[in-house]
C-alpha positions as CSV (number, residue, x, y, z in Angstrom):
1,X,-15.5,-61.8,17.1
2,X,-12.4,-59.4,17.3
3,X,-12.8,-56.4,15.9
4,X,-8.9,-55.9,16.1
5,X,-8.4,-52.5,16.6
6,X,-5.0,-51.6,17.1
7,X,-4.1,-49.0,18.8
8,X,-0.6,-47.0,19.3
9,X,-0.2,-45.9,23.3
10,X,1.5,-42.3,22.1
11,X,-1.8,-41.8,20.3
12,X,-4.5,-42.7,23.2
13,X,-2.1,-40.8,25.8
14,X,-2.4,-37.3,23.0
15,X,-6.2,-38.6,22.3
16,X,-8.0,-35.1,23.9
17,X,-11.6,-34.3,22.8
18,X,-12.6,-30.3,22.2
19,X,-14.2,-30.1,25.1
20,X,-11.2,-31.7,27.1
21,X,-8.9,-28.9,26.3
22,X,-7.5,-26.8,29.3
23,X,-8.4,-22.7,28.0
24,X,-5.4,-21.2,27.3
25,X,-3.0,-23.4,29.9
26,X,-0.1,-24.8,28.8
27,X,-0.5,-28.3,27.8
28,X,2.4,-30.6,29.6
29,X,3.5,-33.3,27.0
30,X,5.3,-36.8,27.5
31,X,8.3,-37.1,25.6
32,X,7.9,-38.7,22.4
33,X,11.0,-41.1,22.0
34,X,10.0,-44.5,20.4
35,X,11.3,-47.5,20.8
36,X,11.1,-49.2,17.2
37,X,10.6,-52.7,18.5
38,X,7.4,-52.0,20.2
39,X,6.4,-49.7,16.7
40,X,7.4,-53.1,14.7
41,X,5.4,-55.3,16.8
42,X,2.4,-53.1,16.9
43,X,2.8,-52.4,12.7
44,X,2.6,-56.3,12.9
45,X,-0.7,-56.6,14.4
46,X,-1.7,-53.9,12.1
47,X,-1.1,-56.2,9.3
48,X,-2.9,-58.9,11.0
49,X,-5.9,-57.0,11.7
50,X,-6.3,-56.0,8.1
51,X,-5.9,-59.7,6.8
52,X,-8.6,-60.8,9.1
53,X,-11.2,-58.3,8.6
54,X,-10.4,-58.4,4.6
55,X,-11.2,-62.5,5.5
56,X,-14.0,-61.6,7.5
57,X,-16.0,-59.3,5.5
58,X,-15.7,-61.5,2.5
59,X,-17.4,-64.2,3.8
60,X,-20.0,-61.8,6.3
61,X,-20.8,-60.6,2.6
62,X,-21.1,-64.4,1.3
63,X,-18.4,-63.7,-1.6
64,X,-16.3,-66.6,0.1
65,X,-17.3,-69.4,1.9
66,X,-15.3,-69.1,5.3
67,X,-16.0,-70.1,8.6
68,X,-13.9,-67.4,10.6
69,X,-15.1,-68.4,13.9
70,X,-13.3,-70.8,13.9
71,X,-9.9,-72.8,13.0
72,X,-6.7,-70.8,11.6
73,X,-8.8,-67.8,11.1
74,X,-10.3,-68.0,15.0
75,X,-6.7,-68.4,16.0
76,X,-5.5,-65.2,14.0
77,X,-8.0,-63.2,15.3
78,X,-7.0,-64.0,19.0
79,X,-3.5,-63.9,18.7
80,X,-3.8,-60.1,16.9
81,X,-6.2,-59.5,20.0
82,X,-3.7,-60.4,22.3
83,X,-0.5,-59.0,21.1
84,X,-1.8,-56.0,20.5
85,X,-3.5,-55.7,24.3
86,X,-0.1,-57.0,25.5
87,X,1.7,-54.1,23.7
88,X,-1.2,-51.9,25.3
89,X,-0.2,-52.4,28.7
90,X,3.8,-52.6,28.0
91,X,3.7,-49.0,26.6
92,X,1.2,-47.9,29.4
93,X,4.4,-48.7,31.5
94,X,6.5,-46.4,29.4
95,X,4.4,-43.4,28.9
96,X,3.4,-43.4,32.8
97,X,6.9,-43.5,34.1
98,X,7.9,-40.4,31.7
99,X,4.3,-38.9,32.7
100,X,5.2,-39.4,36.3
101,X,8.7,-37.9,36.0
102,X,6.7,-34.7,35.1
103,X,3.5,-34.6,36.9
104,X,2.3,-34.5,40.1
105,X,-0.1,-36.9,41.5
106,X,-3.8,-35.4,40.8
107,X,-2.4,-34.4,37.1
108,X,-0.9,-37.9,36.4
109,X,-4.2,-39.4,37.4
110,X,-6.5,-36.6,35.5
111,X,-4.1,-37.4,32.1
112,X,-5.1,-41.0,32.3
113,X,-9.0,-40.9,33.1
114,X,-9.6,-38.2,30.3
115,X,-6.9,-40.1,28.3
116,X,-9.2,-43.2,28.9
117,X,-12.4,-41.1,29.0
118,X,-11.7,-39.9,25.0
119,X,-10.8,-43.5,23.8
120,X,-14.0,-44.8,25.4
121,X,-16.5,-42.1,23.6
122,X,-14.9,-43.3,20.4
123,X,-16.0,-47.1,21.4
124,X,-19.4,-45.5,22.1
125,X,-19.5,-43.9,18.9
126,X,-18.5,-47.6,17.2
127,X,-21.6,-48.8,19.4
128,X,-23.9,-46.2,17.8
129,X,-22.8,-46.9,14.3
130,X,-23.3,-50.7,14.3
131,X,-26.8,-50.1,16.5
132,X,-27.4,-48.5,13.5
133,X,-25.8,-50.5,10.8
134,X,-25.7,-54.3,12.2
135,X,-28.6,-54.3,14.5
136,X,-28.1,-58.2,14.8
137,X,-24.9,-58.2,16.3
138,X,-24.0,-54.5,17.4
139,X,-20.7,-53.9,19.3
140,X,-21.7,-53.0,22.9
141,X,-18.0,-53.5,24.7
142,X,-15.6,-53.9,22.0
143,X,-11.9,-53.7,22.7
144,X,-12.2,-49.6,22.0
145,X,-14.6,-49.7,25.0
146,X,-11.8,-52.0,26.6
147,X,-8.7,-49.3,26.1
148,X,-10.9,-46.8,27.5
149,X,-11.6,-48.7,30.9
150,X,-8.1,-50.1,31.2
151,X,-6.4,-46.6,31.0
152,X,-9.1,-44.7,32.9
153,X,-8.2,-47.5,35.7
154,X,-4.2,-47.2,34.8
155,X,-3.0,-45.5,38.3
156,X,-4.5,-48.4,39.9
157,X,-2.0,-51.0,38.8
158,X,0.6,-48.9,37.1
159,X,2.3,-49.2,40.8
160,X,2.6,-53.0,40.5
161,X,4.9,-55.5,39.3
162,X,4.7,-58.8,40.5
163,X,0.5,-58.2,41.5
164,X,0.1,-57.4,37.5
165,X,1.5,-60.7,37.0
166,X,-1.2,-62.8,39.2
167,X,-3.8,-60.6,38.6
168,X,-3.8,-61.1,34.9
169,X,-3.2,-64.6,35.5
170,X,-6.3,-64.8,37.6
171,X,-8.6,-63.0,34.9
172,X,-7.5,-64.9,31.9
173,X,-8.1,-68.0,34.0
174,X,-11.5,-66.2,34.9
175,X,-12.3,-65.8,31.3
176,X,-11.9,-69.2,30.5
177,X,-15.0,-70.1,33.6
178,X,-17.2,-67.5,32.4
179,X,-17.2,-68.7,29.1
180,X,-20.3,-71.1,29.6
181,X,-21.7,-68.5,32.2
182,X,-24.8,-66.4,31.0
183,X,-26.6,-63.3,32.4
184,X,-28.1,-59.9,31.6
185,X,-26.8,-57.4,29.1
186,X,-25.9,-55.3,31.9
187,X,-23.0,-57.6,32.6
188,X,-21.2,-57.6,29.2
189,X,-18.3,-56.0,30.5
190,X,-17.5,-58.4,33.1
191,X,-17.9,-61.2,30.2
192,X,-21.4,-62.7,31.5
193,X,-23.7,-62.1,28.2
194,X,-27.4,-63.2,27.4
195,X,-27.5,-66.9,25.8
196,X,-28.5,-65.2,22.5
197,X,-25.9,-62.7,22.2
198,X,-24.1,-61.6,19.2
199,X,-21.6,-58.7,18.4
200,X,-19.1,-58.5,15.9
201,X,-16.5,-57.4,18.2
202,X,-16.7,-58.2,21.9
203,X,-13.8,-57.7,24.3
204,X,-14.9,-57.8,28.1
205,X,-12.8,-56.9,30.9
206,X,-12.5,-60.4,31.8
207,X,-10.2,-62.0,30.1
208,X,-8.9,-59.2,28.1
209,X,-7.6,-56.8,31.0
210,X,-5.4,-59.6,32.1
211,X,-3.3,-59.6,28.6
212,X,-3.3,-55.7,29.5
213,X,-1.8,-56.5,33.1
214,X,0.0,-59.0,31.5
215,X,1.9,-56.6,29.2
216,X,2.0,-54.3,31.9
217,X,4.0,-56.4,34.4
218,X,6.5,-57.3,31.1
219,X,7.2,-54.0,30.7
220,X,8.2,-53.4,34.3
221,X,10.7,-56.1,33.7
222,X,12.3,-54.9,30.0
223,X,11.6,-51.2,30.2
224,X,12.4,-50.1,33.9
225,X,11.7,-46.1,34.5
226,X,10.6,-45.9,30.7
227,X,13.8,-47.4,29.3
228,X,15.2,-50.5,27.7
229,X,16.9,-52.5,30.4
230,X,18.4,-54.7,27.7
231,X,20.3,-53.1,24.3
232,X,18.7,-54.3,20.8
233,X,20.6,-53.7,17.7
234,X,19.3,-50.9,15.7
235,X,19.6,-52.8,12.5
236,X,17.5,-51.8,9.4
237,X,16.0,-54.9,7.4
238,X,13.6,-55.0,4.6
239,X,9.9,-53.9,5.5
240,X,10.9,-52.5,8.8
241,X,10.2,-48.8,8.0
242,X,6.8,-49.5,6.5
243,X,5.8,-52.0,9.3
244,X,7.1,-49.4,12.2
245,X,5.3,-46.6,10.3
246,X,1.8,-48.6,10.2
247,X,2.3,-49.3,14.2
248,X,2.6,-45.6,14.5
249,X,0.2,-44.6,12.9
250,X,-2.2,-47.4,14.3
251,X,-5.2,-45.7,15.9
252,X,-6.0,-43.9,12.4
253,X,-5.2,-47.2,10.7
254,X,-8.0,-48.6,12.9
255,X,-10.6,-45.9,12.4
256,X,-10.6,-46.2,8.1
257,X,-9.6,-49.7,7.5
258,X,-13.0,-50.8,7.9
259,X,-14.5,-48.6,5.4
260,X,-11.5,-48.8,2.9
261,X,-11.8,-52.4,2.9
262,X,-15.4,-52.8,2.2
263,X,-15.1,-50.0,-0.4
264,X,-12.6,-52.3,-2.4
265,X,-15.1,-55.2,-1.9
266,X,-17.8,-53.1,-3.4
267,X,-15.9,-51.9,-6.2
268,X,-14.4,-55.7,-7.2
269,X,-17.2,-57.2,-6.5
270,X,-20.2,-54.9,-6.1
271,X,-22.6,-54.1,-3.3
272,X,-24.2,-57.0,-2.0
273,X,-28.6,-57.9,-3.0
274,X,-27.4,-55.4,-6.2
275,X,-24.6,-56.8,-8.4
């Protein structure tokens, strides 16, 4: 199941832990101009995400009768998963080429691996909480641990154009054969899992880094050297400024809609075993 976490590229690429700060050197920092398409898009998904967990949680907790595996609900919860992947990899093609216009090599590459290195802890901290919580279906590689991976590997394919474009062609076709493939835990990453396995969000490399690459190789193509290659009319509409605010503001929206949402459940409805 997608956990959909959705998560704003400014915000992973500032993402430092304590420990990760340089002693008194002068941080160098990306410039922060936004385009307000990708902030829409990503405020979209957003919205999504909420609607399906709201949906989700209701009927984990047996107050509606759902089956969200599968159907409409199935199909909501893969197409937030892959938009908001996609818009992953577009803006990694944004924030590298203004990162590379002001770093040298060995800086460019350390930005992205502790970058990557941060987003991945907080995927192991999700891990630790649902060991805890959801011992019956914990989330071991969920698509925090996924961001993590696929920036820490960034300078590898950031390069590429047309090679982004077949290789994530050739994972989500992977995905699709490893489906009815089972192995050890060990292998969760790759998308080979034990018969029995369960997790409430589970996001392996294959076929999920392909929508990255995927995104990756489209933003090549519509945002050459960091910019828009074609002009889109600034025009305001209704909903746009809340939408664009949610999609910047995405990683935090990630981190408490979870516990906001079950909070309202537990207040309409009451805790589960004790209304």
């Amino acid at each position: 199941m997608f956990s959909g976490a959705n998560i704003g590229m400014k915000e992973i690429m500032n993402f430092v832990l304590p420990w990760q700060k340089s002693g008194g050197r002068k941080a160098v920092s990306v410039p922060s101009g936004r385009f307000w398409e990708i902030d829409f898009l990503r405020g979209s998904a957003v919205v999504m995400m909420v609607v399906f967990h709201t949906v989700f949680d209701l009927a984990y907790l047996g107050i509606l009768d759902i089956r969200v595996s599968f159907g409409p609900w199935r199909f909501l919860a893969l197409c937030t998963a892959t938009l908001f992947l996609f818009l992953v990899g577009l803006s990694l093609t944004i924030s590298s080429a203004r990162a590379g216009d002001m770093l040298d090599r060995h800086a460019y590459v350390l930005k992205f691996i502790r970058r990557g290195a941060g987003i991945f802890m907080l995927g192991l901290l999700i891990t630790l909480v649902t060991l805890l919580l959801v011992p019956g279906a914990p989330i071991l590689f969920g698509i925090l641990h996924l961001i993590g991976v696929s920036v820490m590997l960034a300078p590898l394919y950031l390069p590429y154009t047309r090679a982004n474009l077949v290789a994530g062609l050739a994972l989500i076709a992977a995905g699709a054969a490893l489906g009815a493939v089972t192995g050890p835990e060990y292998l969760l990453w790759l998308g080979i899992h034990p018969a029995a396995f369960s997790s409430l969000d589970y996001t392996p490399l294959v076929p999920w880094l392909g929508v990255v690459l995927m995104g990756v190789f489209t933003g090549k193509i519509l945002y050459p050297g960091g910019k828009r290659k074609y002009n889109i009319p600034d025009i305001p509409f209704m909903g746009r400024s809340v939408i664009c605010f949610l999609g910047r503001h995405s990683l935090i929206i990630y981190l408490l809609h979870q516990p906001a949402i079950l909070l309202a459940i537990f207040l309409l409805w009451g805790i589960p075993g004790i209304r």
